[in-house]
C-alpha positions in Angstrom: 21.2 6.0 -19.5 17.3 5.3 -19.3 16.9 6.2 -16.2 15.0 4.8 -13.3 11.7 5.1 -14.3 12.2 5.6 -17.8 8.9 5.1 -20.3 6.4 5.4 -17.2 3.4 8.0 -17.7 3.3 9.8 -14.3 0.5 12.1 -12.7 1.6 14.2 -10.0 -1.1 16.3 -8.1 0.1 19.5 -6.0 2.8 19.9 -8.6 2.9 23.0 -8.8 5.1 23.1 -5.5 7.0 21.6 -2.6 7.1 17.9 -2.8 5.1 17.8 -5.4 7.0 19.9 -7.7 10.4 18.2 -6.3 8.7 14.5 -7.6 8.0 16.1 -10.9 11.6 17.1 -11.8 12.9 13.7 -10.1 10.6 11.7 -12.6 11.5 13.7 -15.4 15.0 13.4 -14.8 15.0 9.6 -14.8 13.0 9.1 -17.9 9.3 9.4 -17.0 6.6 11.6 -19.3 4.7 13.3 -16.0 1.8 15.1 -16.0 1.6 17.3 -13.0 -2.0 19.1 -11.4 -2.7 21.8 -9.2 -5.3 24.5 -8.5 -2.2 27.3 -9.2 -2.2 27.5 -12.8 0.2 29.8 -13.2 2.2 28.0 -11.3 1.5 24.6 -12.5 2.1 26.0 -16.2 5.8 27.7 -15.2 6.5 24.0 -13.7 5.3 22.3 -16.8 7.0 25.0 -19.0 10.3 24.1 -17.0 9.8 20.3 -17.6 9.5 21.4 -21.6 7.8 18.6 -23.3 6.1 15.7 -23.3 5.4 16.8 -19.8 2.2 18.5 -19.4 0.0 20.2 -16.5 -3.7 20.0 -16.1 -5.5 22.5 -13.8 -6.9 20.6 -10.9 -8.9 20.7 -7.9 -8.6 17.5 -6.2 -11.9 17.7 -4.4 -13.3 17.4 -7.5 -14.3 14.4 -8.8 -15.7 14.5 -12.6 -12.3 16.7 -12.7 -10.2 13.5 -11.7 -11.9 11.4 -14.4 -11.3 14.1 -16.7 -7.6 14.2 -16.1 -7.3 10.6 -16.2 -8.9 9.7 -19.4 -6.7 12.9 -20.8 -3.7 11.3 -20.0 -4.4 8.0 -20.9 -6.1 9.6 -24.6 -2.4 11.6 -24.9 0.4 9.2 -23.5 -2.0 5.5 -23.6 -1.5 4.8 -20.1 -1.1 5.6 -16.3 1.6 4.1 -14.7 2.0 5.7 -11.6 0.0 8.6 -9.5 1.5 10.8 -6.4 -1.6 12.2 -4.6 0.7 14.9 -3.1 -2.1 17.7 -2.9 -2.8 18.4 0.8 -3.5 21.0 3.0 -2.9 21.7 7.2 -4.2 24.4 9.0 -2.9 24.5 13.0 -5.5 24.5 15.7 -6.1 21.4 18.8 -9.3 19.5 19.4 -10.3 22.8 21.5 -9.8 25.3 18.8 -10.0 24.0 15.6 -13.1 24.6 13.5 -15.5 22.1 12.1 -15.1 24.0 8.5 -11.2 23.7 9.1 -11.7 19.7 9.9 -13.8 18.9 7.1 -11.8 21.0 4.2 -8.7 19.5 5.7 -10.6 16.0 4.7 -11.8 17.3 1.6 -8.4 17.4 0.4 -5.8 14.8 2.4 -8.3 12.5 2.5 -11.4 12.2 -0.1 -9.1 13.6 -3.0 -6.9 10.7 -2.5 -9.6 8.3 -2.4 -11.2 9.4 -5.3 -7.8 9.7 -7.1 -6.7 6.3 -6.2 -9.9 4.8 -7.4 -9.9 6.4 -10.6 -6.4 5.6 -11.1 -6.8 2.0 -10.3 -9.5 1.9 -13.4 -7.1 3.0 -16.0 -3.9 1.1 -14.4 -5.8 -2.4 -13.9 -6.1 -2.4 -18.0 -2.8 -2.1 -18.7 -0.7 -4.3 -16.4 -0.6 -2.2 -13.1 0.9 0.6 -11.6 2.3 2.1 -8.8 -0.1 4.4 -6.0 2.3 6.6 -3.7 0.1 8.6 -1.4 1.8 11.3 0.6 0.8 11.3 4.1 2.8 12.5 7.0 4.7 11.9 10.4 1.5 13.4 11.9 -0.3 10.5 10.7 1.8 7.8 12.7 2.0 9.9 15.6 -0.4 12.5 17.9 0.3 16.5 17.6 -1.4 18.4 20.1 -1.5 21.3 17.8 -3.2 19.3 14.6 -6.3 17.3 15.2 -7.6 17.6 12.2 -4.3 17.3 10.3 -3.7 14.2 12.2 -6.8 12.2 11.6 -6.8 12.7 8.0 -3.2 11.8 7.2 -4.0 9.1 9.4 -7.1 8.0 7.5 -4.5 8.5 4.4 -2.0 5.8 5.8 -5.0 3.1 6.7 -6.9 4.0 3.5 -3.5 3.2 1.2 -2.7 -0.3 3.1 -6.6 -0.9 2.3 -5.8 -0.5 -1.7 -3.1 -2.3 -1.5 -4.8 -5.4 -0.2 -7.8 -5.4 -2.4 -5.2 -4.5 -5.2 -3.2 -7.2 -4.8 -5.8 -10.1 -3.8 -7.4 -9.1 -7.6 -4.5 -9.5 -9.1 -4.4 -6.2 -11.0 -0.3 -5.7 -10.2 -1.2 -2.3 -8.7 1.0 -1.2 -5.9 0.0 1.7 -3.0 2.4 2.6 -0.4 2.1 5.7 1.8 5.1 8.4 2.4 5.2 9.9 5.9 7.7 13.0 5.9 8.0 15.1 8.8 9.2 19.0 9.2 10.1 19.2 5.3 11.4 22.5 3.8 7.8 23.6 1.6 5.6 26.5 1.6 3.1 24.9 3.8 6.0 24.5 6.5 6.7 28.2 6.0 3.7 28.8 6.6 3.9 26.5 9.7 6.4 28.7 11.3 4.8 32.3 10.5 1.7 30.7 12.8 3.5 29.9 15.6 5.9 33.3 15.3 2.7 35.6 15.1 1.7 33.2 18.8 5.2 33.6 20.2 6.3 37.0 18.7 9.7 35.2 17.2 9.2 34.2 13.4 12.7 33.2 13.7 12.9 30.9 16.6 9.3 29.2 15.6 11.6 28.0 12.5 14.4 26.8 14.7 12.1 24.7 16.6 10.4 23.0 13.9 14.7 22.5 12.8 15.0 21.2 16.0 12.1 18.7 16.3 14.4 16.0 14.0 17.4 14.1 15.9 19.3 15.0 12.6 19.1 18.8 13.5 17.4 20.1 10.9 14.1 20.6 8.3 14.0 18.2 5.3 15.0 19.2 1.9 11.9 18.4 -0.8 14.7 15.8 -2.8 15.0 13.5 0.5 11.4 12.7 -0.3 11.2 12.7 -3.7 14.2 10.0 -3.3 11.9 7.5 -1.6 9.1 8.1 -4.4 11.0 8.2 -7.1 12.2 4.2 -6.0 8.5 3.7 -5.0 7.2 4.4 -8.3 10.3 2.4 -10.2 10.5 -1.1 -10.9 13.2 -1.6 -8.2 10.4 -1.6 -5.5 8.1 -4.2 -7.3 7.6 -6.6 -4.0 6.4 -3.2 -1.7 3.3 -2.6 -1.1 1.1 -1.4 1.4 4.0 -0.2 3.4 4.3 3.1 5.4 7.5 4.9 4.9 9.3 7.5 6.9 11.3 10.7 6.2 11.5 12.2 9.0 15.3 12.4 10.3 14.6 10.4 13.5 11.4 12.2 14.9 9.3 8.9 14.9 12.7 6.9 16.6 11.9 9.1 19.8 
């Protein structure tokens, strides 16, 4: 079998874990060459080492932009073309409109917000030459609706779900057959909601039971698992979803339903 996305050049950033890592192996299981980036290079290499080749891993800091145009041209110089990018690099940090910091707010925007904006527009150069693409930007649950806990958290992966429906209509109305959806997971089972529940442990002095809530939070009873997303990208980036864009989709176990 081919597989589902089978002769597609993939770039993956925040590969080197959690959903990121999980789209990685997904695409290189159905037939895509990926390319994965992170600021972990250790960590990005093992994953790329895992993968074996043609997949590859480019040390990355999203923020930076003469880095994305590096990584871009690379792949196209190596593999020809880019057929589909996953900006799945982000970062939360807890804290309400009361307590969170200014540094926090803007860092948070750094990352979720300008390195997927700079990454989808360098993208778009290098997939509008060769016939299009597909853009899947990973947002969140906290971009559709309010968390008292995450202001900053919430306006940029809301920024992220306006900002891809933005590229998808200027995408399409030039004709370039370049596609950008957003992804908008809730309480998934990743580092960064690890370190989600040792936050709210250290406030309530129950590691434990912080976990259980955040389990809890879903009508299905429980956190995510990394492959429920990587599901929904994986048919995102394939052919299958050709007529899709600028959509918002939800993986979230029923949280949004409420």
């Amino acid at each position: 079998m081919n597989g589902r996305v089978h002769g597609k050049i993939a770039l993956v950033t925040g590969g080197a874990s959690g959903i990121g890592k999980a789209c990685a192996r997904h695409f290189a299981r159905e037939g895509a060459t990926v390319v994965i980036t992170d600021r972990n290079a250790a960590l990005g290499a093992s994953v790329a080492a895992e993968l074996g080749p043609p997949h590859g891993f480019r040390e990355h800091d999203v923020t930076d932009e003469a880095g994305w145009a590096r990584v871009v041209d690379e792949v196209v110089a190596t593999h020809g073309r880019l057929d589909v990018l996953v900006n799945s690099a982000g970062i939360g940090t807890m804290g309400d409109v009361e307590h969170a910091t200014v540094d926090d707010f803007r860092r948070m925007y750094a990352v979720n917000v300008e390195g997927t904006f700079v990454g989808c527009r360098t993208a778009i150069g290098a997939m509008k030459r060769t016939g299009g693409g597909s853009i899947i930007n990973i947002s969140s649950v906290a971009g559709l609706i309010g968390v008292p806990d995450l202001a900053g958290y919430c306006a940029s992966k809301g920024a992220v779900r306006l900002l891809s429906k933005s590229i998808a209509l200027h995408c399409a109305r030039a004709g370039y057959g370049i596609r950008c959806n957003s992804v908008h997971p809730s309480f998934i089972d990743t580092p960064m909601v690890d370190a989600m529940a040792q936050t709210i442990g250290q406030l309530i002095g129950d590691e434990a039971k912080a976990r259980a809530q955040l389990e809890r939070a879903a009508p299905l009873r429980r956190l995510g698992h990394v492959d429920d997303v990587s599901n929904l990208v994986l048919f995102l980036a394939s052919d299958e979803s050709r007529f899709i864009t600028g959509g918002e989709h939800v993986v979230d176990g029923g949280l949004t339903a409420m």
